[in-house]
Legacy VTK file of the C-alpha trace (Angstrom):
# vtk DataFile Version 3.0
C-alpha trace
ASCII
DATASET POLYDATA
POINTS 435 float
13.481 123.367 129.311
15.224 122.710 125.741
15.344 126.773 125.453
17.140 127.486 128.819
19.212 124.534 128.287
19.986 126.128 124.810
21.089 129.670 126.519
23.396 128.001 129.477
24.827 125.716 126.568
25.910 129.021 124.465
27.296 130.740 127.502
29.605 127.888 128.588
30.932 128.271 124.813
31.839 131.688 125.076
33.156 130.733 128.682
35.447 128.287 127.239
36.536 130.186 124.197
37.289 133.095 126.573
39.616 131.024 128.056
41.162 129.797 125.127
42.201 133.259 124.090
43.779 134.299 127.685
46.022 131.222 126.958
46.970 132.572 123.169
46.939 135.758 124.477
49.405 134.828 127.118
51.282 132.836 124.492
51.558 135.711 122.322
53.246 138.171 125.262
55.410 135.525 125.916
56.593 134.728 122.100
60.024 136.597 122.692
60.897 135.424 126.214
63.808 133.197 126.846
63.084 129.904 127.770
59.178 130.345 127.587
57.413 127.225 126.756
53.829 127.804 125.294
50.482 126.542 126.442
47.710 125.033 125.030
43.618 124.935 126.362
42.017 121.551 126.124
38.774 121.748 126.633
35.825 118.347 126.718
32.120 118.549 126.662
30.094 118.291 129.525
27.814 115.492 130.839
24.785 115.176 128.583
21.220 115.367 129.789
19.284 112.236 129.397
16.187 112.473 127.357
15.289 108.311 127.902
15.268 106.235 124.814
19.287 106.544 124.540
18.366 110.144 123.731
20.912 112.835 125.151
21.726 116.462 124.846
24.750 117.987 125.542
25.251 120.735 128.445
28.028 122.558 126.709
31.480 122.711 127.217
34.231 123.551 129.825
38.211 123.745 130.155
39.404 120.365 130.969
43.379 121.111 131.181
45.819 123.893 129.823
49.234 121.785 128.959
52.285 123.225 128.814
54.037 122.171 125.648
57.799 121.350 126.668
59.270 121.173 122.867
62.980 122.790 121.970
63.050 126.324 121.656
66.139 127.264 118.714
69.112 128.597 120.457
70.176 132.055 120.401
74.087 132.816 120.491
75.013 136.030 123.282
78.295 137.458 124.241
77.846 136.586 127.615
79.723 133.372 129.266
77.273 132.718 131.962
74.025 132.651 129.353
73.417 128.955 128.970
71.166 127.031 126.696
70.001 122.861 127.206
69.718 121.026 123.885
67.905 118.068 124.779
66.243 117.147 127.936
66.402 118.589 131.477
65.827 122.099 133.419
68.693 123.783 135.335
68.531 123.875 139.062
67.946 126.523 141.250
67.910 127.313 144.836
64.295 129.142 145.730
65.368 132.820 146.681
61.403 133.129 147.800
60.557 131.257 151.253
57.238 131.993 151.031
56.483 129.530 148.062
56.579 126.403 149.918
55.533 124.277 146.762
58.919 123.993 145.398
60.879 122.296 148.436
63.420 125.060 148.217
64.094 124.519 144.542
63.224 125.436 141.064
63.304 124.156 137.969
64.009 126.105 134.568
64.854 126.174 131.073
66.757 130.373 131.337
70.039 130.184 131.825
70.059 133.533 132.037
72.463 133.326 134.907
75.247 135.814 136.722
77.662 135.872 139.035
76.849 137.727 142.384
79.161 140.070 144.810
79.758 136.726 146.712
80.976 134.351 143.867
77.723 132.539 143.603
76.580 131.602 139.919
72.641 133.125 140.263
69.562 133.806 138.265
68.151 137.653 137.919
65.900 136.970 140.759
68.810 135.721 143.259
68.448 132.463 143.068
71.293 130.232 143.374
72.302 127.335 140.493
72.452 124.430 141.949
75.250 121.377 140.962
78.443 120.071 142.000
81.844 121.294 143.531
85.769 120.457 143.103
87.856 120.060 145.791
91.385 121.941 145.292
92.684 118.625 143.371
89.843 119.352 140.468
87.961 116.512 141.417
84.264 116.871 141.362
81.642 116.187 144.001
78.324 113.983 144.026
76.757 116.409 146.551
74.816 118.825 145.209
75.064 122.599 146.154
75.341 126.150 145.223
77.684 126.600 142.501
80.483 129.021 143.547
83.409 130.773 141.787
86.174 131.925 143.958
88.658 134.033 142.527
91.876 132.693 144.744
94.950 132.224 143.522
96.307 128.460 142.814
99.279 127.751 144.799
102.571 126.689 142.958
103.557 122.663 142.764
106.418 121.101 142.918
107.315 119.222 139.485
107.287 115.227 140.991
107.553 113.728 137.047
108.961 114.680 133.739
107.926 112.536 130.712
110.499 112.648 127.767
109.638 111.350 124.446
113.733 111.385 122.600
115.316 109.481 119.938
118.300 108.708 120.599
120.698 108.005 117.186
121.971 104.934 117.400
124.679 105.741 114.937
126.257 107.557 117.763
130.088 106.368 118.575
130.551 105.159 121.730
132.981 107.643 123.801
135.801 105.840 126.131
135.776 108.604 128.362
133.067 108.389 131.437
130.789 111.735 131.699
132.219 114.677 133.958
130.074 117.688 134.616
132.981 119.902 134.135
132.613 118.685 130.390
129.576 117.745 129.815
128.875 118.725 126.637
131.822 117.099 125.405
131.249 113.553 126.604
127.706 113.174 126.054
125.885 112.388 122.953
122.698 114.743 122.938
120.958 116.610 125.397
117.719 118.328 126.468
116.743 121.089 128.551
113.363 121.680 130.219
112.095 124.130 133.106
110.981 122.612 136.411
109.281 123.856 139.494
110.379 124.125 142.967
107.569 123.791 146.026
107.753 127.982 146.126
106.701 127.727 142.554
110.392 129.443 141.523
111.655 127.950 137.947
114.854 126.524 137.269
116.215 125.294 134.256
116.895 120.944 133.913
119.690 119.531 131.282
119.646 115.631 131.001
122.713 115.025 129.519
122.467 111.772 127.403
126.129 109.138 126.253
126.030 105.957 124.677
127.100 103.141 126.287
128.324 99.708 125.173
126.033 96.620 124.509
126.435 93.678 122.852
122.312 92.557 123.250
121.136 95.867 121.949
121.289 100.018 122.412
122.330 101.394 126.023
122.382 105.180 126.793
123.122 106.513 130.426
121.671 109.695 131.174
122.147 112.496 133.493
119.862 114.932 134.967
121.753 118.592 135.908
120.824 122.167 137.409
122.607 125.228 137.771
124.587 124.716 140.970
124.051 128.383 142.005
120.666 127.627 142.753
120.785 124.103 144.805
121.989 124.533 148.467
124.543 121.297 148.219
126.033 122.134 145.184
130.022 122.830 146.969
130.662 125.273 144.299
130.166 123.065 141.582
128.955 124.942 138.082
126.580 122.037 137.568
124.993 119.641 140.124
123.777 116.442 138.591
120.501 115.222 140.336
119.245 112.572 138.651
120.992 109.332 137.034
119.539 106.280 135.282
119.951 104.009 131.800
117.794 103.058 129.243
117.814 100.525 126.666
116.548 99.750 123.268
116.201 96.372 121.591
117.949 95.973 117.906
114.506 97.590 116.328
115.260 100.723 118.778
112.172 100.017 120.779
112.376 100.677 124.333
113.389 97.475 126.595
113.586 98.998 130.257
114.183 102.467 131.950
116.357 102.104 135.105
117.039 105.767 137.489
119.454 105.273 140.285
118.844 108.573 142.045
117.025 111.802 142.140
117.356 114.126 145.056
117.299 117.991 144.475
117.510 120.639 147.500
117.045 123.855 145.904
118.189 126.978 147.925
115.595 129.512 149.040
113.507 128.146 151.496
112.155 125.393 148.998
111.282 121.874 150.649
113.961 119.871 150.157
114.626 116.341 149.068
112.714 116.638 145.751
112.330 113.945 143.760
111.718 113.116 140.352
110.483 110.567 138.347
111.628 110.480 134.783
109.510 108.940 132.241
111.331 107.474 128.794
107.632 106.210 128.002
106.157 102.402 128.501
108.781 100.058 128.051
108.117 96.112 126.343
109.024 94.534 129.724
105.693 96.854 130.402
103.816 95.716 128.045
104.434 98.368 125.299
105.061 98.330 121.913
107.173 101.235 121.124
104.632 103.714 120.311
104.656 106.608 121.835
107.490 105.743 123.769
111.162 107.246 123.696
113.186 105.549 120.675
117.293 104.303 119.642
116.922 104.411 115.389
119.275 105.644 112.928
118.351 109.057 112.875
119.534 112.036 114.349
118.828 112.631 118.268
116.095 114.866 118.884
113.469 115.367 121.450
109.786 114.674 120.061
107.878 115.110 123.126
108.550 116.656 126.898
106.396 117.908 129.726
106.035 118.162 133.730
103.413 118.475 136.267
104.798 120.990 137.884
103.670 124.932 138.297
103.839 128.397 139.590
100.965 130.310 141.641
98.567 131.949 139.250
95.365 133.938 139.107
92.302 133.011 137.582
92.306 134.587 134.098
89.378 133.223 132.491
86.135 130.397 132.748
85.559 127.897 130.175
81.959 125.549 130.538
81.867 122.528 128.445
78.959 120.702 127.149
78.660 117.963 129.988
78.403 121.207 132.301
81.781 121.034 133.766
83.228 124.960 134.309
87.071 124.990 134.095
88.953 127.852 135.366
91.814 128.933 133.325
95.145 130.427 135.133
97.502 132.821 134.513
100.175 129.878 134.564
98.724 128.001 131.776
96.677 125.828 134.158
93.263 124.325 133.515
91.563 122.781 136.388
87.796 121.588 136.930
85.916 124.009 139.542
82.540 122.681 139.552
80.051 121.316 137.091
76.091 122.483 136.567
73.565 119.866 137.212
70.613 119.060 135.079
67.207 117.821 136.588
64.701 115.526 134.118
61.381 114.177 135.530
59.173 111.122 134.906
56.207 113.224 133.900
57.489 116.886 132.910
53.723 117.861 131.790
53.100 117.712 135.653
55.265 120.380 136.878
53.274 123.518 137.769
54.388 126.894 136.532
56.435 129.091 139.652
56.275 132.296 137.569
59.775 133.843 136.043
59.522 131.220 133.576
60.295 128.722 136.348
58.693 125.398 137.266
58.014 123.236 140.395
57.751 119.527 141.097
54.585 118.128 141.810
52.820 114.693 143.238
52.167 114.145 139.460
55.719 114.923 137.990
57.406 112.637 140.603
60.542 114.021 142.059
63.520 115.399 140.368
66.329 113.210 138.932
69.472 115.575 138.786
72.577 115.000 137.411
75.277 116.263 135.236
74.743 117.149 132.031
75.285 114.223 128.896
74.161 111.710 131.532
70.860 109.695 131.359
68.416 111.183 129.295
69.892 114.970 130.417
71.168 117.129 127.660
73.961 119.213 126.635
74.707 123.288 127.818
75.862 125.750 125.619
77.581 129.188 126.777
76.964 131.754 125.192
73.861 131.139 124.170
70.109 131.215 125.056
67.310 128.926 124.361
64.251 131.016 122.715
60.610 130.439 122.995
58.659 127.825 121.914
55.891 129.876 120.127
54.985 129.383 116.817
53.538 133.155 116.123
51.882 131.781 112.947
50.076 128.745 114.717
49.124 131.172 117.853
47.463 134.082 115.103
45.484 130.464 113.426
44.575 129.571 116.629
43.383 133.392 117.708
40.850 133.389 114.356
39.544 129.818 115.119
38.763 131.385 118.952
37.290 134.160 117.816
34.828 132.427 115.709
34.151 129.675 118.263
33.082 132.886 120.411
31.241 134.614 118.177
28.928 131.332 116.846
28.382 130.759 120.886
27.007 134.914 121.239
25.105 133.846 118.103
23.222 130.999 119.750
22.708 133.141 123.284
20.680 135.617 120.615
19.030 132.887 118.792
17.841 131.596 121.709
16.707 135.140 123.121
14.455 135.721 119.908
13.233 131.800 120.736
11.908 133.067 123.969
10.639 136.297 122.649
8.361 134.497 120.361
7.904 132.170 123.327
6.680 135.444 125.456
4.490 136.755 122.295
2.291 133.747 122.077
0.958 134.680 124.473
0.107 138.045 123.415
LINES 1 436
435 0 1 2 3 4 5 6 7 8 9 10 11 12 13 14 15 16 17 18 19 20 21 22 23 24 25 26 27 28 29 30 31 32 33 34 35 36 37 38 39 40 41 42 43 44 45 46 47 48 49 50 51 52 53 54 55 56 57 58 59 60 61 62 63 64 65 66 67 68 69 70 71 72 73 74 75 76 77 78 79 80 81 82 83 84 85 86 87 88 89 90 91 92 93 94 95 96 97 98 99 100 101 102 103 104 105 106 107 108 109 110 111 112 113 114 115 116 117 118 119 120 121 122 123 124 125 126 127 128 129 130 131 132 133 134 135 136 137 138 139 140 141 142 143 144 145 146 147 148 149 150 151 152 153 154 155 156 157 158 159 160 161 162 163 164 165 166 167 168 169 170 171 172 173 174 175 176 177 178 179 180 181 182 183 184 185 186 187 188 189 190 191 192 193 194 195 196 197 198 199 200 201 202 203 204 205 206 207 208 209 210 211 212 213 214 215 216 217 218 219 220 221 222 223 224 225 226 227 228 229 230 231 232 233 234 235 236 237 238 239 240 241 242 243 244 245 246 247 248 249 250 251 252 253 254 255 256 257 258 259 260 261 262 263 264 265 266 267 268 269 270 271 272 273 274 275 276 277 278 279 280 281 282 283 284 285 286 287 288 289 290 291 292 293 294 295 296 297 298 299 300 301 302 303 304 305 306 307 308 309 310 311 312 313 314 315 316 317 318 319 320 321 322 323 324 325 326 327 328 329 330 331 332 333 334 335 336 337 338 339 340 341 342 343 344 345 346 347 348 349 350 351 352 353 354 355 356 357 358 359 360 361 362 363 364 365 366 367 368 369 370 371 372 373 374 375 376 377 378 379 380 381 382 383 384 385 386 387 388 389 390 391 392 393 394 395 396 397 398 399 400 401 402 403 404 405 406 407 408 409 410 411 412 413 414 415 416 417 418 419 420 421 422 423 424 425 426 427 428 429 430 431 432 433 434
């Protein structure tokens, strides 16, 4: 009994070790794919035979697991935009192109962001597979519903500037002039002035001087200002060189800090077919009665007049020129008219239990019972990690640990064959006893 015991004991060792090597071997073929993440055979002894007295002997061995080891792979830098890399936790998303595997509830997980865009805009893996994350609407702002992340190449439409923000100081050494500002002289009865270009709703630019004149005030600093365009290019202009659309004041306290902001009007009708009536709010920064403290707000000091700061919301149509994906996952688009808007962002799934997601082949993973389902969200949330363009994560194999491991196996294998023929000359001398 001991002999046959000793022969089925051997050949479950070489079973085991035979295993052991498909798993390096497979480790080995995989050490220069992206993404890969190597395995490793566990294997436990099998349930001993019981002699009596406490007395056991073991059966052998068998292959009790093979674990995938999820560690960081380095990260390679490529040329390419659309090869992304996770530092940290998580697995990209992605739609299963393959309706036959109905393990995966329609999705995959993996760790290649070896990703392109198709003919139809969709951001997709080499076997068609769709990324999966979240969509802006035309205002930039992102959606919580997941989907298939889509590119479209569409022109933005032009807008219509609504506010300009000026950041001027305005000298307070500046004489006060007795003679009220007329647009047929405006240079010479204003104190400073500053030009900017504006949008219409068509998107057409036109050129806007706010003329600015000190005014008399006993509490503090007073300026007046006045907001002009060309008047060949408003439809109400009667001729006039300049039409002034926009009025207001602003004072300073004695420190030249800015007390309040007041704009009586601001109407413009450009000619052309633009909407009319537009309107614009002009912002001198946040005032005390506001709750500011004069920083970063528009200034009265004894120096000379100058504009520090000035911008508007306002555009005209452009073309995509350009993608640019951050680290949270967020893909801007970048126009032709200097605009940078939010178009979608890439989501990230983590798990309770990674080690229980089964392998789907193409270096892809599905959920299981035992991984729990898929928390997905954007990237730099929870436990999720960061994405890098450009760039691909390597392999996980340590080439040097996998060749160890190989020599180990080997002689596991061969000591096993070597107690299959020690226990084949046992039961030839077993046979010739009888002889």
């Amino acid at each position: 009994m001991a002999i046959s015991q000793a022969l089925y004991t051997g050949v479950t060792g070489l079973s085991v070790n035979s295993d052991g090597m498909a798993v390096i071997a497979n480790n080995i073929a995989n050490a220069n794919a992206k993404g890969f993440k190597k395995d490793r055979a566990e294997f436990e002894d099998m349930l001993s035979a019981d002699l009596g007295s406490n007395a056991q002997i073991g059966r052998g061995s068998r292959l009790r697991d093979v674990k995938t080891i999820h560690t960081q792979g380095g990260l390679a830098v490529t040329d390419n935009l659309t090869d992304m890399a996770i530092q940290g936790m998580g697995f990209f998303v992605v739609s299963n192109p393959h309706t036959e595997v109905q393990e995966s509830a329609g999705k995959f997980f993996t760790r290649v962001g070896s990703f392109i865009f198709d003919k139809d805009g969709y951001l997709s893996d080499p076997s068609g597979g769709h990324v999966q994350g979240y969509m802006a609407n035309e205002l930039g702002n992102i959606s919580s519903r997941l989907q298939d992340v889509r590119v479209e190449t569409n022109s933005i439409p032009p807008q219509a500037t609504t506010k300009l923000t000026m950041d001027v100081n305005l000298d307070a050494r500046e004489k006060i002039m007795n003679e009220s500002f007329d647009l047929s002289k405006a240079e010479q009865t204003s104190n400073f002035n500053n030009t900017v270009t504006m949008f219409d709703s068509q998107g057409g630019s036109h050129q806007l001087t706010t003329f600015f004149k000190r005014l008399e005030d006993s509490d503090g600093i007073s300026w007046e200002w006045h907001a002009t365009v060309d008047g060949k290019e408003v439809s109400d202009s009667s001729g006039e060189k300049m039409k002034e659309v926009g009025k207001g004041t602003v004072r300073f306290d004695a420190k030249g800090n800015l007390l309040e902001r007041n704009q009586e009007f601001s109407e413009i009708n450009f000619s052309g077919g633009s909407a009319p009536g537009q309107a614009i709010d002009y912002d001198f920064g946040k005032t005390i009665a506001d709750g500011g403290n004069g920083v970063g707000a528009s200034t009265s000091i004894a120096s000379k007049s100058v504009t520090n700061f000035h911008s508007q919301n306002g555009y005209e149509a452009g073309n995509i020129k350009s993608l640019k994906i951050e680290l949270d996952g967020t893909i801007h688009g970048v126009y032709t008219n200097g605009v940078i808007r939010p178009l979608g962002a890439l989501a990230l799934a983590t798990f309770e239990n990674q080690d229980g997601m089964m392998k789907g082949g193409h270096n892809q993973f599905y959920a299981t019972i035992e991984s729990g389902p898929a928390k997905i969200g954007m990237a730099q949330s929870g436990t999720r990690g960061s994405i890098y363009a450009s760039s691909l994560e390597e392999s996980n194999v340590d080439l040097a640990q996998e060749f160890v491991n190989m020599i180990m196996t080997q002689r596991g294998f061969q000591a096993n064959s070597r107690s299959i023929t020690t226990t084949d000359s046992m039961y030839e001398e077993v046979i010739n006893l009888k002889r």
